[in-house]
N, C-alpha and C positions, 0 to 999 in steps of 0.2 A: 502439491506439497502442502502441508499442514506443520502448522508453529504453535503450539501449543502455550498459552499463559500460565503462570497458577493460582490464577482464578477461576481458573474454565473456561476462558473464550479463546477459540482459537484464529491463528491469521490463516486466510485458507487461498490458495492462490490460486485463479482459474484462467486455463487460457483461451482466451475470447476473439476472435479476429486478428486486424492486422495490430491491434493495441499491444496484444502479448499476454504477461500474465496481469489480472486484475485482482490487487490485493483486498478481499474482505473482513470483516473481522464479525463473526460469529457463536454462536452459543453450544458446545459442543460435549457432547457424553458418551460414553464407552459401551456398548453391549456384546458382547461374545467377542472381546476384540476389535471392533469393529468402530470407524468414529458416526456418530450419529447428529447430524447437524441439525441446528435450532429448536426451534420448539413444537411439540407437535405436527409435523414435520413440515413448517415451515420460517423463516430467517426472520425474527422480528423487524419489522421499521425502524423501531429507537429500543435503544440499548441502555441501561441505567450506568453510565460507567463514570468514574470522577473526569472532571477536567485536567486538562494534560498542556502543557507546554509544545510537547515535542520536539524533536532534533527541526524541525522547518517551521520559523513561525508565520508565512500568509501559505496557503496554498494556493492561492490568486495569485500569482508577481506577471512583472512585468514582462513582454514577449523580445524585448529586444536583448538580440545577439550580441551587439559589439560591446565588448569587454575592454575597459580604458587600463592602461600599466599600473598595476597595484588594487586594481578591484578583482573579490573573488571570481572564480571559476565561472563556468555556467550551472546556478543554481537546482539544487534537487527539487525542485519542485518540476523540472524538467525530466519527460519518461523519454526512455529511448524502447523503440520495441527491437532492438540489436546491442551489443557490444557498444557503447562509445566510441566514436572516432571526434577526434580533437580537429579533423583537419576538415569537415565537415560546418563546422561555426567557428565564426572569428570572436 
């Protein structure tokens, strides 16, 4: 799957083991149709791109499960490599 920005970098999703899909974010151009990823033809290291907030602010957090009455969910910084199930974590 490809998510395209419009800036030109696209999110490129691969699926790698028992992980699932791993999302990259890469430099991406078009030829006969066709998406042509990074730069001669390989993914740079570092990327010049601004700094971002994003919807998760640590992607470190913390591992514990139990969720006290009125504390959020269990946080997205958490991957599932399946569907969620709630009754899996307390």
């Amino acid at each position: 799957m490809i998510l395209q920005t419009v800036v030109g970098f696209a999110y490129l999703f691969r699926d790698y083991g028992a992980v699932g899909r791993i999302p990259y974010l890469v430099p991406v151009t078009w030829k006969d149709g066709w998406p042509v990823f990074g730069v001669n033809g390989k993914v740079p290291e570092t990327l010049n791109l601004p700094a971002s907030n994003g919807l998760i602010p640590n992607i470190v957090n913390s591992d514990e499960f139990i969720r006290q009455p009125g504390e959020p969910s269990l946080p997205l910084v958490w991957q599932w490599n399946h569907n969620p199930d709630n009754n899996l974590w307390s």
